[in-house]
C-alpha positions as CSV (number, residue, x, y, z in Angstrom):
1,X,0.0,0.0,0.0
2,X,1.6,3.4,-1.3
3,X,1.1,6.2,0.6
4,X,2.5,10.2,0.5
5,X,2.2,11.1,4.0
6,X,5.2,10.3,5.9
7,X,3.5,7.3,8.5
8,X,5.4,8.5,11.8
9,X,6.7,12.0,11.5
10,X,5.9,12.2,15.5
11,X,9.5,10.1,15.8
12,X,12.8,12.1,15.6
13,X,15.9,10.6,15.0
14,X,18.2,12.5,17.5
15,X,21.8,11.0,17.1
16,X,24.1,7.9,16.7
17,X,24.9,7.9,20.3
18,X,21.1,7.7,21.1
19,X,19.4,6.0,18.8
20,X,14.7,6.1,20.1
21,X,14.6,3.2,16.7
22,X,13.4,5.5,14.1
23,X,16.0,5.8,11.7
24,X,17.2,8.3,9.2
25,X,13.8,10.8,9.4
26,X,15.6,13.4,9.5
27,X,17.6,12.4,6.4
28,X,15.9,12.2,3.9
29,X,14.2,14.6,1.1
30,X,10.3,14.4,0.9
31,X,9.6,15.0,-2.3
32,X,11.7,12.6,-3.2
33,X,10.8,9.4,-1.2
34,X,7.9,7.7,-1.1
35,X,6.4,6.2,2.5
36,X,5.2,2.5,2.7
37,X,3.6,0.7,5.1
38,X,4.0,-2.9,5.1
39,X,1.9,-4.6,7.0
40,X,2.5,-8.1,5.5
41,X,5.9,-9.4,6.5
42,X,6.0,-13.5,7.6
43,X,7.5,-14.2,10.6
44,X,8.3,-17.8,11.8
45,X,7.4,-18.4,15.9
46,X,7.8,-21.4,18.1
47,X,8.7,-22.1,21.2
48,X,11.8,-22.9,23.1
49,X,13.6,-23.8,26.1
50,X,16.1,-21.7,27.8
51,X,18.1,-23.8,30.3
52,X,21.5,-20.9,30.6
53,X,19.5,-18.9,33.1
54,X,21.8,-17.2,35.4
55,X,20.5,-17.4,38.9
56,X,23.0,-15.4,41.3
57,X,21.7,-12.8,43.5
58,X,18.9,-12.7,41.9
59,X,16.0,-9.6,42.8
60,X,14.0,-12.6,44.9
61,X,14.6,-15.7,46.0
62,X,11.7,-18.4,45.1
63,X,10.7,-21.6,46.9
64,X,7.5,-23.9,46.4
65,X,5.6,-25.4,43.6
66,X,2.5,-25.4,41.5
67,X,0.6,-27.1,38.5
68,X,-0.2,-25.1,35.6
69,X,-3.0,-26.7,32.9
70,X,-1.2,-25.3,29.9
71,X,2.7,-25.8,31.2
72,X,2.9,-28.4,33.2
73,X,5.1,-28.8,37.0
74,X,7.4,-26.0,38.0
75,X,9.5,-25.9,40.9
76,X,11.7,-23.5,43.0
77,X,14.3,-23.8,45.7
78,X,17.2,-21.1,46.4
79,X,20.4,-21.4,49.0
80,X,21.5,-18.6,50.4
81,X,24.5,-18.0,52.6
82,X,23.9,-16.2,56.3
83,X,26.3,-14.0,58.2
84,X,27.3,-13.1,61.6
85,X,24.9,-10.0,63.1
86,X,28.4,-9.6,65.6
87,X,31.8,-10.7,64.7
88,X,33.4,-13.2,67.8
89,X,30.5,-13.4,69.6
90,X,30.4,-13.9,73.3
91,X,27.4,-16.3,74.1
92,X,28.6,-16.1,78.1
93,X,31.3,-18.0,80.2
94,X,28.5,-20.9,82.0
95,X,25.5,-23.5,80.9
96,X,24.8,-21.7,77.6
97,X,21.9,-23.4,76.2
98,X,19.9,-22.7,73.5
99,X,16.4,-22.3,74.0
100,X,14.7,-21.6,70.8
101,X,15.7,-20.9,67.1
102,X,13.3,-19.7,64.2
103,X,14.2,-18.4,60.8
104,X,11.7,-15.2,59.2
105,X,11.0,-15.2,55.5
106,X,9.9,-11.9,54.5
107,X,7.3,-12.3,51.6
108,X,7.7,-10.1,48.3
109,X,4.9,-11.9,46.1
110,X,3.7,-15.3,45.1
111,X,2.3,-17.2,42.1
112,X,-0.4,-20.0,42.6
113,X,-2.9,-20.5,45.6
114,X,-1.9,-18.7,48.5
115,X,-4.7,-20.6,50.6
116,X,-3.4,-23.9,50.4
117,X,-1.0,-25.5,52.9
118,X,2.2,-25.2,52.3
119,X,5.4,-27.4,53.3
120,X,9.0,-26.4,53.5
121,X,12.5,-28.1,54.5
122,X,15.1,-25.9,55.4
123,X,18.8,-27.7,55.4
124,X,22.3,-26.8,56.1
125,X,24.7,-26.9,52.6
126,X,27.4,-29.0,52.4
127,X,29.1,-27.2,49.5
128,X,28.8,-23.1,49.4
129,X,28.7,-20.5,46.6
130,X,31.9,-20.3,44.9
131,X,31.7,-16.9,43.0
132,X,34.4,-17.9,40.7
133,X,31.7,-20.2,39.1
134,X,28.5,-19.3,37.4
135,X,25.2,-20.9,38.9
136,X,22.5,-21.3,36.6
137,X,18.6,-22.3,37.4
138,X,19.7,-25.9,36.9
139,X,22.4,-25.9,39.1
140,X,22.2,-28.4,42.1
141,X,23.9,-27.7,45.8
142,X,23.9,-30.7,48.4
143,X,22.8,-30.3,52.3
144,X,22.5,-32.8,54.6
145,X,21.3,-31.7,58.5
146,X,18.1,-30.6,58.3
147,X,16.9,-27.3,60.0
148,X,13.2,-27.5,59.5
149,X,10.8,-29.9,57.8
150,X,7.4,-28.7,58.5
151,X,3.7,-28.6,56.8
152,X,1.9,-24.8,57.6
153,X,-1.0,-22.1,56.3
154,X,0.3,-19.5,55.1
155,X,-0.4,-15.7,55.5
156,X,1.6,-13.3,53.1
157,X,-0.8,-10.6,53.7
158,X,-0.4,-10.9,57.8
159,X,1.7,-8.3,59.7
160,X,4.0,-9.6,62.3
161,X,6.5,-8.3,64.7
162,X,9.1,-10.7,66.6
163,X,11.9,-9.9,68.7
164,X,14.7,-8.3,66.1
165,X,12.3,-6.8,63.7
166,X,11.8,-2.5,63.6
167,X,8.5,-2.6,62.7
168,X,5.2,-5.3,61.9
169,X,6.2,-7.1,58.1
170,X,5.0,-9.8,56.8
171,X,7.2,-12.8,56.9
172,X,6.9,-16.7,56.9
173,X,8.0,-17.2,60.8
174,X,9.4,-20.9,61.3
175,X,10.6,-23.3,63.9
176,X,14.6,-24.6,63.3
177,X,16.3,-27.1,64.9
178,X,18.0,-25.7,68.4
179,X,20.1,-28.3,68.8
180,X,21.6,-27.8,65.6
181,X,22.4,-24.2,66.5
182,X,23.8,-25.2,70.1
183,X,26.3,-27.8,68.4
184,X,27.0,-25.6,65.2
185,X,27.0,-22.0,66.4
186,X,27.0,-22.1,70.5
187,X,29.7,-25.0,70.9
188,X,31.7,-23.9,68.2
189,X,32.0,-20.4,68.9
190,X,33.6,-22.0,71.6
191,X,35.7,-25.0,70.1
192,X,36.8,-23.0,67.1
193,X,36.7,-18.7,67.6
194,X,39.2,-18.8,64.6
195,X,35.4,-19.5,62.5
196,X,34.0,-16.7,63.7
197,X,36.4,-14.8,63.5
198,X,35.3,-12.7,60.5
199,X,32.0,-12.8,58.1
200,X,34.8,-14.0,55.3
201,X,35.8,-16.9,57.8
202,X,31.9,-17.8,58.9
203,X,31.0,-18.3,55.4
204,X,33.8,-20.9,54.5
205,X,32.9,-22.8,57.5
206,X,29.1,-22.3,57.9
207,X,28.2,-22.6,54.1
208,X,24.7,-21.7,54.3
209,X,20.9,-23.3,53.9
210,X,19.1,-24.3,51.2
211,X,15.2,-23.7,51.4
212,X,13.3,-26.2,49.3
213,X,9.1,-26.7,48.8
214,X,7.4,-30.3,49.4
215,X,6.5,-31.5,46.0
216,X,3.0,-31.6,46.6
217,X,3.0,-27.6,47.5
218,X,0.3,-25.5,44.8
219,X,2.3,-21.8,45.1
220,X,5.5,-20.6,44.7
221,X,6.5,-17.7,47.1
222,X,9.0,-14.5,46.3
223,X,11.2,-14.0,49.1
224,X,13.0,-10.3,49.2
225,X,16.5,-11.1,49.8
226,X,16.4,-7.0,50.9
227,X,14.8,-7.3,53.7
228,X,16.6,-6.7,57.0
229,X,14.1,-8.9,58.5
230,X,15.4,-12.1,56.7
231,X,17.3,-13.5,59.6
232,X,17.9,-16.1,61.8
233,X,17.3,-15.9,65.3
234,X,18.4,-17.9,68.5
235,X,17.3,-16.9,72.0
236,X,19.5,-18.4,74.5
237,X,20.3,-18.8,78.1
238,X,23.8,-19.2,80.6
239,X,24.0,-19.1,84.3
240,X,24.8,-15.3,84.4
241,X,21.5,-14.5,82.5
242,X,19.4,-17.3,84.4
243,X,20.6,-16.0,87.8
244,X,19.6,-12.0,86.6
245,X,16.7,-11.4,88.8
246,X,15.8,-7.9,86.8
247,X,16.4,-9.0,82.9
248,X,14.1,-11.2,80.8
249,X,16.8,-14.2,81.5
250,X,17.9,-14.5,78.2
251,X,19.9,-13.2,74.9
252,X,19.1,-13.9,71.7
253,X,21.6,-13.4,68.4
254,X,20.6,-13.3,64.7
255,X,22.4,-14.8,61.7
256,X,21.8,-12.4,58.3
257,X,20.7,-13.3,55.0
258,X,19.7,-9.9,53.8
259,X,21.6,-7.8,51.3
260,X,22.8,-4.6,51.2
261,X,24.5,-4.6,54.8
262,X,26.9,-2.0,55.1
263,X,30.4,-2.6,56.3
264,X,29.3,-6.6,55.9
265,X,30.9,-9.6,54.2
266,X,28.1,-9.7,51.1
267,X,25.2,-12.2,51.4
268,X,24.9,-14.4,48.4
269,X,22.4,-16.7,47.0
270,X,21.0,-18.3,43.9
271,X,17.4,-19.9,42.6
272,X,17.3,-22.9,41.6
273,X,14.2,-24.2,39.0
274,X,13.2,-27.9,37.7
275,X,9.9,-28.6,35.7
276,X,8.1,-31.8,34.6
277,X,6.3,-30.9,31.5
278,X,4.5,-34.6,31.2
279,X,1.2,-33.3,31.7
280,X,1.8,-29.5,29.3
281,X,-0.1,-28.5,25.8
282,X,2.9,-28.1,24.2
283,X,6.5,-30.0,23.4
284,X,9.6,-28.4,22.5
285,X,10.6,-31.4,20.5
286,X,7.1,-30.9,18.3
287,X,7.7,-26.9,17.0
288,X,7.7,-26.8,13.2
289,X,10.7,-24.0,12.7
290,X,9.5,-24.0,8.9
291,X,6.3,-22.5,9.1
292,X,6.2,-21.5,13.0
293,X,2.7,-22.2,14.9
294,X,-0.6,-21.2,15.9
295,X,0.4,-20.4,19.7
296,X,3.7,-19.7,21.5
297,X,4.7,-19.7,25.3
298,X,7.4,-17.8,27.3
299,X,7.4,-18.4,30.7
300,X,9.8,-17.2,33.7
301,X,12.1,-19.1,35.6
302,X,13.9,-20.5,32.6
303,X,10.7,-22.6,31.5
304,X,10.1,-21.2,27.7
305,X,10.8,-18.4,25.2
306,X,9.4,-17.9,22.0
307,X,12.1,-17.6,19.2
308,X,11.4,-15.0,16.5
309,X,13.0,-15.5,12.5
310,X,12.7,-12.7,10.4
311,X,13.6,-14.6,7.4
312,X,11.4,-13.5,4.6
313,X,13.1,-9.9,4.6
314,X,14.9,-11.7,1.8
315,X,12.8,-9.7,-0.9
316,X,12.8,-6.3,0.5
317,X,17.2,-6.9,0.2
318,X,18.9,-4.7,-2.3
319,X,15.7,-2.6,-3.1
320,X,16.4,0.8,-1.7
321,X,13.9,0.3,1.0
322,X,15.0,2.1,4.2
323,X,13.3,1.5,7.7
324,X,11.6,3.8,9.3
325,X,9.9,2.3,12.0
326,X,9.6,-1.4,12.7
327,X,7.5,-3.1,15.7
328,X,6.6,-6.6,16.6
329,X,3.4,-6.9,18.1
330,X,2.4,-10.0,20.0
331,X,-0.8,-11.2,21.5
332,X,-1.9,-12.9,25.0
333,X,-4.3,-15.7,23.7
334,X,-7.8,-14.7,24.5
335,X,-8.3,-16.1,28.4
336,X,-5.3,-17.4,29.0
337,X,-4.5,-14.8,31.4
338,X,-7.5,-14.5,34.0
339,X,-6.0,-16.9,36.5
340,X,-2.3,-16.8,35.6
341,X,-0.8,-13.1,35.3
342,X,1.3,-12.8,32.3
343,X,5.2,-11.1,32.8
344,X,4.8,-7.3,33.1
345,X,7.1,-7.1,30.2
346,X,8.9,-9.0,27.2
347,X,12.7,-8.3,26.9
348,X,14.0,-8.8,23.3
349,X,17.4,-11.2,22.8
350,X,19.5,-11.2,19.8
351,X,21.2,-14.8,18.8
352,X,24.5,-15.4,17.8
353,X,25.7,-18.9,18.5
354,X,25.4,-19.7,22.0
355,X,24.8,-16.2,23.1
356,X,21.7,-14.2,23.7
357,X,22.3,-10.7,23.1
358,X,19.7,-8.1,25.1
359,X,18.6,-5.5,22.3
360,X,18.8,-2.4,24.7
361,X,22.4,-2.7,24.3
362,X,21.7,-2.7,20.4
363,X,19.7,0.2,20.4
364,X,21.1,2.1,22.9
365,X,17.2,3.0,23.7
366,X,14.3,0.8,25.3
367,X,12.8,-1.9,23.1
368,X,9.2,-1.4,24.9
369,X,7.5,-4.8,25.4
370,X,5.4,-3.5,28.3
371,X,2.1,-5.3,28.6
372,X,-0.7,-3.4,27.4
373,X,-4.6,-3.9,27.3
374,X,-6.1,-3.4,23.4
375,X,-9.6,-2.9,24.2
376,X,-12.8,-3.0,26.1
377,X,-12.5,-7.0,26.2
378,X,-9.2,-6.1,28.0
379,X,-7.2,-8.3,25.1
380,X,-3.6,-7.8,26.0
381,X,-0.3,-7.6,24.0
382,X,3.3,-6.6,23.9
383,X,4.3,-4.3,21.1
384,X,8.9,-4.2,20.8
385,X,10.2,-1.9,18.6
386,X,12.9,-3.0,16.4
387,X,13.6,-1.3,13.9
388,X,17.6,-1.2,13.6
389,X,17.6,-4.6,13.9
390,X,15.7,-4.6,10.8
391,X,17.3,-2.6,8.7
392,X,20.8,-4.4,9.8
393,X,18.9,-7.4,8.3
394,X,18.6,-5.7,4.8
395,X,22.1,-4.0,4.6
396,X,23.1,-7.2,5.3
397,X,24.9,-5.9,8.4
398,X,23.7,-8.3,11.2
399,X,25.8,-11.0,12.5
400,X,23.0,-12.5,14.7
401,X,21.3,-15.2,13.2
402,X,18.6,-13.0,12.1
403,X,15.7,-14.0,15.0
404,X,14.7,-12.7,18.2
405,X,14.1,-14.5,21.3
406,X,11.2,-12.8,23.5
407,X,11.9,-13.5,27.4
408,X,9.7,-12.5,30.0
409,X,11.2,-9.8,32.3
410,X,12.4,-10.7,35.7
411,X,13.2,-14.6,34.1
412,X,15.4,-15.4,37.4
413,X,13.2,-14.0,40.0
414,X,9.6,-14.4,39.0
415,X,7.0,-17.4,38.1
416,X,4.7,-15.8,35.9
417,X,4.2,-17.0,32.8
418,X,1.9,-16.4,29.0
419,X,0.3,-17.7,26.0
420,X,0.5,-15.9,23.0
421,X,-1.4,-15.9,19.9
422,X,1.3,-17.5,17.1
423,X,2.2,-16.3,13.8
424,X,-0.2,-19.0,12.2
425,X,-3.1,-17.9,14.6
426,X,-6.2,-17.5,12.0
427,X,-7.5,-14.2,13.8
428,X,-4.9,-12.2,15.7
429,X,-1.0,-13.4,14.8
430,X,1.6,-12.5,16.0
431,X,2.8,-9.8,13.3
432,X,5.6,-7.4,12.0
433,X,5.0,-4.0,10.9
434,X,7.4,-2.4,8.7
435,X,7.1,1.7,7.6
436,X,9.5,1.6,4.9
437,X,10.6,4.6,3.0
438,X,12.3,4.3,-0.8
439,X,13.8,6.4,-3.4
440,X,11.7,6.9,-6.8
């Protein structure tokens, strides 16, 4: 379709060093161009996995489970390592006992059915966090002594206070093991001060806990690792505090898994993810990358992405055609979304080989992929601008392999999860839109 009027004259192209994806307005005559919108480009879409998620220090730590109709199993744990609140603590000289020991889990979201039960088993690690290695959502960390292994009901939208915390939050509040703590923390303060020493030293000899779901648990919960209210804490006792006729009688000390703890050895941690896709609509071994497919996934936590070729540019090659604007717009299937919230945004990824490439470094300028709602039916999409990928594609320029993968924000730290209308659906596909300017 041929048309005079020059389709997005609202977009300026301001320089090379910041590039807002509308190329070359400024640079070119009128009256000699003519403005096309192409509205018709084939695009091939299926459906992937992506199993090199990097899961260190992520924004929240996950742990639990549910079952989703359309995607089958997915499952969280994270480990995390705790530090000392004081450096060489002095638990007393006489009888120090531990009386009590409970671990807070400050809640930052969840995905599933927050009314159900919910069980947990908390462990001590066997191996830590090297950080000369990368962890990934698959990677695996073994622990032994267990902490806590206990069945409760949940209550993320409960205020609490305990002993330790400013002010009310809401945090999972559990029972631990004292005796653990007496042998592990009391005795060997004791046995071996060299350990506690510094945060540096605790770490390499207390590695941390991992916190894993039961596998029968129907939500996953967001823990905020920035929290000062993730903590362990210990109340104890010794003969000069049992024989202190004015004070409560006891102590209590905290081990820290928070971040962002000034003056601190730093906290680290990772998520780790496993699915069982038995019972899920779709199979990643069953995508037909020739002509694509009537419906696509992505979902978080390393579970699917939906791969993008732009291979029929082919045509417009060598034909003076310049891009002026290009977007990809991408559909939520009709429904899919009343129960399961979709991500709040799609990130685009560039491929080359074994390496995903994040297209706001290409631009230089954000990519959009927020969600947005299309109508009164409250249809939702993702629209992502890419134009200079495009026209990198036509001059031939591009060293990717020419296809995008869309991954849903917050892929390490969040379970949500969409379906999207493919490029072979028969009402709404997934489409490319090209305004394309050329030389008479």
């Amino acid at each position: 379709m041929r048309v005079f009027l020059l389709a997005l004259s609202i977009i300026s192209f301001l320089a090379c060093e910041r590039n807002s994806g509308a190329v070359g307005l400024d640079f070119v005559d009128i009256n000699n161009f003519d403005v096309d919108y192409i509205d018709t480009i084939e695009i091939i879409a299926t459906t992937e996995s992506f199993d090199s998620l990097v899961t260190l220090n992520p924004n929240y730590l996950m742990v639990g489970s549910y079952d989703d109709p359309v995607f089958g199993k997915s499952s969280s744990k994270f480990i995390t390592e705790v530090l000392l609140s004081r450096i060489s603590p002095d638990f007393g000289d006489s009888n120090i006992t531990v009386d009590s020991a409970f671990i807070l889990l400050p809640y930052a979201g969840s995905y599933g059915d927050t009314s159900a039960d919910f069980g947990i088993t908390i462990s001590h690690l066997d191996d830590g966090i090297d950080l000369d290695s990368l962890y990934y959502s698959t990677s695996q960390f073994s622990s032994s002594a267990v902490l806590c292994d206990t069945i409760f009901k949940p209550n993320p939208g409960q205020l609490s206070i305990r002993t330790g915390m400013v002010s009310p939050n809401q945090v999972m509040f559990l029972k631990i093991d004292k005796a653990f703590l007496q042998s592990n923390i009391i005795d060997a303060s004791k046995n071996n001060p060299s350990n506690f020493s510094s945060n540096e030293s605790f770490v390499d000899y207390f590695k941390g806990i991992q916190i894993t779901g039961h596998s029968n648990n129907k939500t996953i919960y967001q823990i905020s690792p920035a929290e000062s209210d993730f903590r362990l804490i210990m109340y104890f006792t010794n003969d000069s505090l049992r024989s202190d006729t004015i004070g409560p009688g006891y102590d209590y000390f905290e081990l820290l898994s928070w971040r962002g703890i000034n003056g601190l050895y730093p906290v680290n941690s990772v998520n780790a993810f496993e699915f069982d896709r038995s019972n899920s609509l779709f199979s990643f071994d069953d995508q037909d990358t020739t002509f694509g497919e009537i419906t696509n996934y992505v979902q978080s936590m390393g579970g699917a992405v939906t791969s993008v070729s732009l291979k029929n540019l082919d045509p417009l090659k060598d034909s003076n055609y310049f891009v002026n604007h290009a977007e990809l717009k991408v559909l939520i299937r009709e429904g899919s979304a009343l129960e399961h919230t979709p991500p709040a945004k799609l990130n685009a990824f560039m491929v080359k080989g074994n390496n995903r490439i994040f297209m706001q470094d290409y631009l230089n300028f954000s990519t959009g992929g927020q969600i947005s709602v299309e109508s009164v039916l409250r249809d939702r999409s993702y629209t992502l601008e890419v134009t200079k990928f495009v026209q990198q594609i036509l001059n031939d320029s591009d060293t990717t392999e020419g296809r995008i993968l869309l991954v849903p924000d917050g892929m390490s730290s969040s379970a949500r999860r969409a379906v999207l209308n493919g490029n072979l659906d028969p009402v709404q596909p997934m489409s490319l839109k090209l305004y394309l300017s050329k030389l008479d």
